[in-house]
VOGU-3710 file (C-alpha; in Angstrom, 3 decimals, decimal comma):
1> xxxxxxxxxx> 7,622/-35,340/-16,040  4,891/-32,833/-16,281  6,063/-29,285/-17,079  4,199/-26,550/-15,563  2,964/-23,219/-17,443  2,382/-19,858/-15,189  -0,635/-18,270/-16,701  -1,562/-14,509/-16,052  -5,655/-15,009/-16,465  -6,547/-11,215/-16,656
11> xxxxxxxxxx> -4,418/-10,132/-19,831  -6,391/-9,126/-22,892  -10,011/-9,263/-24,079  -12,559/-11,313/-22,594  -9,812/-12,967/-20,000  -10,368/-15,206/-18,175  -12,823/-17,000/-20,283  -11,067/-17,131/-23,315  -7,806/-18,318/-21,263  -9,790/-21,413/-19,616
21> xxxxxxxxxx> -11,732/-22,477/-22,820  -8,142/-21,954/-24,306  -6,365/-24,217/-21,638  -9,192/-27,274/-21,984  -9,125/-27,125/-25,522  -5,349/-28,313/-25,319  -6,026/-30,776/-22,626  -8,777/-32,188/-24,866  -5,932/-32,929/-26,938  -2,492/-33,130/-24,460
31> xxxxxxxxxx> -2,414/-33,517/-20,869  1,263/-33,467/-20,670  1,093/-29,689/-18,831  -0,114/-28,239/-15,324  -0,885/-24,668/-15,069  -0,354/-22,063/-12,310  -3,186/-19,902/-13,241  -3,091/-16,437/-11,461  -5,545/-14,402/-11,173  -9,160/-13,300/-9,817
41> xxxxxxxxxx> -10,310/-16,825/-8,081  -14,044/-14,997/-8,237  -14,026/-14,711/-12,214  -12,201/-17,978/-12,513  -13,800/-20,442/-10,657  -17,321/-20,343/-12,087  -15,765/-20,959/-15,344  -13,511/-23,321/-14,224  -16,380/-25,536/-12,990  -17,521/-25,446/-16,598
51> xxxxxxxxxx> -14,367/-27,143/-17,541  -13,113/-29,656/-15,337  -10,079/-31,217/-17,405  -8,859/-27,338/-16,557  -9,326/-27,645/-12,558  -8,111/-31,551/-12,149  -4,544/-29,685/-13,917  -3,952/-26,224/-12,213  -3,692/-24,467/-9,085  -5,322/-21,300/-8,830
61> xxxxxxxxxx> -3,273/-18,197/-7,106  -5,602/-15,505/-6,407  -4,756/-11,702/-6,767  -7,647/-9,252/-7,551  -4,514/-6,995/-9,065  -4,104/-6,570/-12,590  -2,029/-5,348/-15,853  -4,742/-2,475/-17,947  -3,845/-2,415/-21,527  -3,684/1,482/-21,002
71> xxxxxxxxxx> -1,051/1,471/-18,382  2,330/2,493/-19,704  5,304/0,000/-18,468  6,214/2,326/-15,687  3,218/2,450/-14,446  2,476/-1,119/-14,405  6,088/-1,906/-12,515  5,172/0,801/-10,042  1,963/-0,757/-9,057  1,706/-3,676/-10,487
81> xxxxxxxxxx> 3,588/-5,433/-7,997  0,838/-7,698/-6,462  -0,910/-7,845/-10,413  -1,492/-11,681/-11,925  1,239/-10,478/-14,867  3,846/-9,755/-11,995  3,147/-13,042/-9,984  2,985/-15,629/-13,258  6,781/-13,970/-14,147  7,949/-14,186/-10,572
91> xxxxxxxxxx> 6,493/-18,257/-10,298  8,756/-18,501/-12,998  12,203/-16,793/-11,455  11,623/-19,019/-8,660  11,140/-22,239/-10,710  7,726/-22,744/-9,589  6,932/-23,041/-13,316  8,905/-23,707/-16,579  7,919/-20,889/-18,942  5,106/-18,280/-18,373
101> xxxxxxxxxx> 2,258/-16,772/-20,498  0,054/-13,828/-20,982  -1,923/-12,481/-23,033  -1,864/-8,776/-21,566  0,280/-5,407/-21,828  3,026/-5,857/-24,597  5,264/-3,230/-23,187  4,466/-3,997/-19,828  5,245/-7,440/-20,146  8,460/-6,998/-21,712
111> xxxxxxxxxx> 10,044/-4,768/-18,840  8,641/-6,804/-16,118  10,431/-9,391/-17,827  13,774/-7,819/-17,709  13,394/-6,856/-14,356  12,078/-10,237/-12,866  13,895/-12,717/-14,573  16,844/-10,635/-16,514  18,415/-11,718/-19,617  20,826/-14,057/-20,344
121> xxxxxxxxxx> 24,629/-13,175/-19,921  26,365/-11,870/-23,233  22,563/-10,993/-24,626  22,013/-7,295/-24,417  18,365/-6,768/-25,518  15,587/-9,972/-25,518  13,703/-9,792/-29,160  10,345/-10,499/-29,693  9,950/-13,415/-32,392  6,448/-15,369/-33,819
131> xxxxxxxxxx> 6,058/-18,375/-36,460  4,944/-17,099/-39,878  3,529/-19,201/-42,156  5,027/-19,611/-45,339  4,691/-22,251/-48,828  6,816/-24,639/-46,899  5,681/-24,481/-43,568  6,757/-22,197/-41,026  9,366/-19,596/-40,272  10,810/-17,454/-37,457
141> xxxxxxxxxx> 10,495/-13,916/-37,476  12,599/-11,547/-35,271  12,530/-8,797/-33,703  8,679/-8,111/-34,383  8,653/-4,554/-32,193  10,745/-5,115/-28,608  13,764/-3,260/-29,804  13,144/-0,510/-32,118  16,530/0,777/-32,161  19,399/-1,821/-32,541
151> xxxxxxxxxx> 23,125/-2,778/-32,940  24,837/-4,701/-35,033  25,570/-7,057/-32,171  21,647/-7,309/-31,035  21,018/-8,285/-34,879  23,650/-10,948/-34,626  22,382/-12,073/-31,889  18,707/-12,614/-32,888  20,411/-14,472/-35,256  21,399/-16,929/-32,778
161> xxxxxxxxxx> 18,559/-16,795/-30,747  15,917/-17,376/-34,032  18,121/-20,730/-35,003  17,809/-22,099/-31,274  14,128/-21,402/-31,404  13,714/-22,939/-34,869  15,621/-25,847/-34,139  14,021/-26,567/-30,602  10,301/-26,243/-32,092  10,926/-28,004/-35,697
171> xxxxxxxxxx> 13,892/-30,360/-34,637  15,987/-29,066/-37,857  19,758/-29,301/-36,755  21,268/-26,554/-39,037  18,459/-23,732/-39,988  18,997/-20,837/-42,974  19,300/-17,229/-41,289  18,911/-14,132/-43,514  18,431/-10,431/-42,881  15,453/-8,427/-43,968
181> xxxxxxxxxx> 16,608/-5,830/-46,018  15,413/-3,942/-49,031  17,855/-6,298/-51,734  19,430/-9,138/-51,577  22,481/-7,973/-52,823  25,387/-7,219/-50,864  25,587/-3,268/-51,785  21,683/-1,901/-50,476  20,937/-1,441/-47,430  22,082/0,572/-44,038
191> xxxxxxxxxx> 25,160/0,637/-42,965  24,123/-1,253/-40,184  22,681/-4,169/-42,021  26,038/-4,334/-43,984  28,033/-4,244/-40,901  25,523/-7,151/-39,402  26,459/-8,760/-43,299  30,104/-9,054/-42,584  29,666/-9,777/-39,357  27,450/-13,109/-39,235
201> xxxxxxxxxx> 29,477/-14,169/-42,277  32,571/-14,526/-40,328  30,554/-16,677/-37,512  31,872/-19,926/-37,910  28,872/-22,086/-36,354  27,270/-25,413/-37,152  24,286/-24,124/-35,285  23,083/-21,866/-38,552  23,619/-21,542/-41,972  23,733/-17,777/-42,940
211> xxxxxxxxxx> 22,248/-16,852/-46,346  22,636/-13,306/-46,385  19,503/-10,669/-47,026  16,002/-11,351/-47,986  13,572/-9,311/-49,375  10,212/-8,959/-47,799  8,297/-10,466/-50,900  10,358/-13,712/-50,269  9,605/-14,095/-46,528  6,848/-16,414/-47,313
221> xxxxxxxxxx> 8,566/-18,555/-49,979  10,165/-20,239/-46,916  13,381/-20,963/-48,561  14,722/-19,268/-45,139  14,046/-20,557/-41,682  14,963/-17,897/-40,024  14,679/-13,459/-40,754  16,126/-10,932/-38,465  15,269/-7,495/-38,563  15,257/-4,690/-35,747
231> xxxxxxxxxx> 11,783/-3,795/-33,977  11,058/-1,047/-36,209  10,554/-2,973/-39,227  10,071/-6,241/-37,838  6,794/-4,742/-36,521  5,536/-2,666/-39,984  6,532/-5,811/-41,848  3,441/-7,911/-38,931  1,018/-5,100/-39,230  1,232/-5,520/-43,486
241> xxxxxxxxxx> 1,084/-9,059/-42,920  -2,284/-9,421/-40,999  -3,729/-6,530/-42,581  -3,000/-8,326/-46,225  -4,538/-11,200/-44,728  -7,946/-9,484/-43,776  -7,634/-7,644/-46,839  -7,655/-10,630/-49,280  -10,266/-12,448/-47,077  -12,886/-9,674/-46,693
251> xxxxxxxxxx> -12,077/-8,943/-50,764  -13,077/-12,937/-51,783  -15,890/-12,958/-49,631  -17,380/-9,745/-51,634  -16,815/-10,764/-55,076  -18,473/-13,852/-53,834  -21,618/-12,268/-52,258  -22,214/-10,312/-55,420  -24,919/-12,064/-57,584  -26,681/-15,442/-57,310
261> xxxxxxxxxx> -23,952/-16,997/-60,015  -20,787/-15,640/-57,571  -22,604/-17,284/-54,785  -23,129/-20,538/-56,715  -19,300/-20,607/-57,537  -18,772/-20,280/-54,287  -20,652/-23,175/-52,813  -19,194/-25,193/-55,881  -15,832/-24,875/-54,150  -16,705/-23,973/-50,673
271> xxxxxxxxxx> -13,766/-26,592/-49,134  -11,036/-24,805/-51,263  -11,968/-21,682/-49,761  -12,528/-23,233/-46,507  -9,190/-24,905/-46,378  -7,892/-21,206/-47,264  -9,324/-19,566/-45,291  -8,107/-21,622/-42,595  -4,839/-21,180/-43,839  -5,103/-17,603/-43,296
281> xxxxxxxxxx> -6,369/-17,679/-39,817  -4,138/-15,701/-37,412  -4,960/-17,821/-34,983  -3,285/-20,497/-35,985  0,187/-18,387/-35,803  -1,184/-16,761/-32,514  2,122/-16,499/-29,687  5,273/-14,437/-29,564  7,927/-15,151/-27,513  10,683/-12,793/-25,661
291> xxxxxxxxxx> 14,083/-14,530/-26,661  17,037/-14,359/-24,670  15,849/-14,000/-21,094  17,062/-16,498/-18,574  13,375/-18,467/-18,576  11,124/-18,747/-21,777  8,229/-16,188/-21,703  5,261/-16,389/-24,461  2,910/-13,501/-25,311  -0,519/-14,457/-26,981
301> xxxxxxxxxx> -2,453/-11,127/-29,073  -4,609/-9,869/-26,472  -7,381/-9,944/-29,160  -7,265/-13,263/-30,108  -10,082/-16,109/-28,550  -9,606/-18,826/-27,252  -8,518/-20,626/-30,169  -5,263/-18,360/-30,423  -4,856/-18,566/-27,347  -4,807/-22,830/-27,299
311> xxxxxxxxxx> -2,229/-22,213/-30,008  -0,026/-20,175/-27,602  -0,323/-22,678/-25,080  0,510/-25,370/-27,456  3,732/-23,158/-28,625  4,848/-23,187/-24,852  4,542/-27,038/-24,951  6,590/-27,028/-28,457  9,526/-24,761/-26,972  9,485/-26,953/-23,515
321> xxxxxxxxxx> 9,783/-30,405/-25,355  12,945/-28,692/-27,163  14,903/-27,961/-24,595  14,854/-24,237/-25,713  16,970/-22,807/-23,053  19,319/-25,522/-23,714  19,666/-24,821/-27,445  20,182/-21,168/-26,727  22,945/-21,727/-24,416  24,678/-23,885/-27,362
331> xx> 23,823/-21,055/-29,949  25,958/-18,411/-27,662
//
């Protein structure tokens, strides 16, 4: 059986071409998804008939309505009602489709979310989480700027909700859990994270193993599957991330332009670099999703091209094939 992904065209930069070259890159590669596409059938069909795998595996809702980066979440629930965000979200309430993505308003998406498809029972705030990449592959990193303010139960559960995601996407029964803090040792940190501590060390669960804190400088050892952190720090701790990354790239490729010897180095080991470089690319890690609401919804960087956003669509198909949902419900 074909699952089917409800796609809000119109979100972020140069939509919808960048979300139709995104979808036929993945069908190049998989054909095991159909896509609701909502959106402006004037913009999209000219570039659909550029791309044919794309038509031959979605239907095409048309709304001329949509989501402005500018418009504050209020704003966008108010009169957003008939926009392409509003109808992908509501295909998915009503089963229509099996997860939903967009690549538009953060904020807005993440309230129309609550409001259209609620979250699930015992779960009092959905957290925003994304696959970092680390020396051993990939981790989970949640809350990355949903929740600013939290509790020690929200923290406890992101803890749950991380392992389900980790474990439906990697197929790794019994992931690590830590919590970002500024030591590892029991004694630093809030009073909150120490609270969260004790807490999550008296879980007794086979669906996580608990490790305690981790400091930021060890989230990309991957020794640890999965970090929790509130919204607040979750989101500095992103921003440092991809700003390190441009950082180191833009510094290499300097030292490297500098004189005629620096540039002959460089072509002398032009596929290390390359293969860095790749290994750097954001795009590859491109795709957040909103944990703990009653349906699976993904949010792709609404500056990313096309290539992020064929890795978001390719992170819906990983979460689908895991039963995410269904590994959630066991976490709680």
């Amino acid at each position: 059986m074909k699952f089917t992904v409800a796609v809000d065209a119109m979100g972020g930069d140069e939509s919808p071409l960048k979300v139709i070259k995104g979808l036929d890159l993945f069908l190049q590669n998989n054909q095991d998804l159909k896509f609701l596409i909502f959106g402006n059938r004037d913009l999209i069909n000219p570039i659909i008939e550029k791309y044919p795998l794309v038509g031959t595996s979605s239907t095409i809702v048309h709304t001329n309505e949509k989501v402005s980066d500018n418009e504050s979440p209020l704003e966008a629930v108010k009169n957003g009602k008939n926009s392409s965000m509003w109808l992908a979200l509501t295909a998915l309430k009503n089963k229509n489709a099996d997860i939903a993505i967009s690549a538009g308003n953060t904020a807005a998406l993440l309230v129309m979310s609550r409001l259209i498809l609620e979250t699930i029972s015992g779960i009092d705030k959905p957290a925003l989480a994304s696959m970092w990449p680390s020396h051993k592959g990939l981790s989970v990193v949640l809350d990355l700027g949903a929740n600013i303010d939290c509790s020690i139960k929200n923290l406890v559960d992101f803890s749950k909700l991380g392992a389900a995601l980790y474990r439906a996407v990697f197929k790794k029964e019994k992931p690590t859990v830590a919590l970002l803090n500024i030591g590892s040792e029991d004694s630093k940190g809030s009073d909150l994270l120490k609270k969260s501590l004790q807490e999550l060390r008296k879980i007794n669960t086979v669906s996580f193993s608990f490790n305690g804190f981790i400091e930021g400088n060890h989230i990309k050892d991957g020794n640890i599957d999965v970090i929790v952190t509130d919204g607040f720090s979750g989101n500095i701790a992103l921003k440092t991330a991809e700003g390190t990354a441009k950082y180191i790239a833009a510094l290499v490729k300097e030292k490297f332009l500098r004189s005629w010897y620096s540039k002959f180095i460089y072509l002398l080991s032009f596929k290390i670099f390359n293969s860095i470089k790749n290994d750097l690319d954001p795009r590859k890690y491109n795709g957040g999703i909103f944990l703990g609401l009653t349906s699976p919804v993904v949010k792709s960087h609404g500056g990313t091209d096309y290539i992020g956003f064929y890795h978001s669509i390719k992170l819906c198909y990983d979460i689908l094939n895991g039963n995410l949902q269904e590994q959630i419900q066991k976490n709680l």
